[in-house]
C-alpha positions in Angstrom: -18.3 26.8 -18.9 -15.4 28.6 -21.4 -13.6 25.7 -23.6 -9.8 26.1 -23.5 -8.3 25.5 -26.8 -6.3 22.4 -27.2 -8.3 20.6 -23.8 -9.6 17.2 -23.8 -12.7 16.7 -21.9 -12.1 13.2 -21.5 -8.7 13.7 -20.0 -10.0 15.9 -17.8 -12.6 14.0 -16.4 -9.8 11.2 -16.3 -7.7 14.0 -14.2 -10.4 14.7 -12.1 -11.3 11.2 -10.7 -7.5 10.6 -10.2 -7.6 13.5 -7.6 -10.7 12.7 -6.2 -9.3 9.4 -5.7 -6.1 11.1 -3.8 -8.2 12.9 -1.5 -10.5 10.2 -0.6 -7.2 8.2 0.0 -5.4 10.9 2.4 -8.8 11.2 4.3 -8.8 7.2 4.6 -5.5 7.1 5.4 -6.2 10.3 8.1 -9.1 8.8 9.6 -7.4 6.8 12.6 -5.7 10.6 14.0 -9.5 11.9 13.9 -10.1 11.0 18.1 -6.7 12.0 18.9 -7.3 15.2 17.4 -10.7 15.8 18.9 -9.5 14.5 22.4 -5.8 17.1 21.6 -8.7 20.2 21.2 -10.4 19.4 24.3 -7.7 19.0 26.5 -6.6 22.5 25.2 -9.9 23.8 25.8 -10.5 22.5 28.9 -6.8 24.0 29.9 -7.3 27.7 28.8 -10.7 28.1 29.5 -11.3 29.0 33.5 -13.9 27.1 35.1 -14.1 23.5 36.6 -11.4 20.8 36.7 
């Protein structure tokens, strides 16, 4: 991997775990929606596809 002049590889990995952390936060915090979601796409499924009811 290139260096950048003028980067800090320390402050980067620093950077990088902060995000990290964000995401793993928004996914904890998204976690309780994940069966309302999956039961939402079924529904919808089960609604445009023709079959049984």
């Amino acid at each position: 991997m290139a260096q950048v002049g003028g980067r800090n590889r320390a402050m980067s990995w620093v950077a990088g775990l902060f995000c990290a952390g964000v995401i793993v936060a928004l996914l904890w915090l998204a976690m309780p929606m994940g069966p309302l979601l999956i039961e939402y796409a079924g529904d919808t499924l089960r609604a445009i596809v023709p079959g049984e009811r």
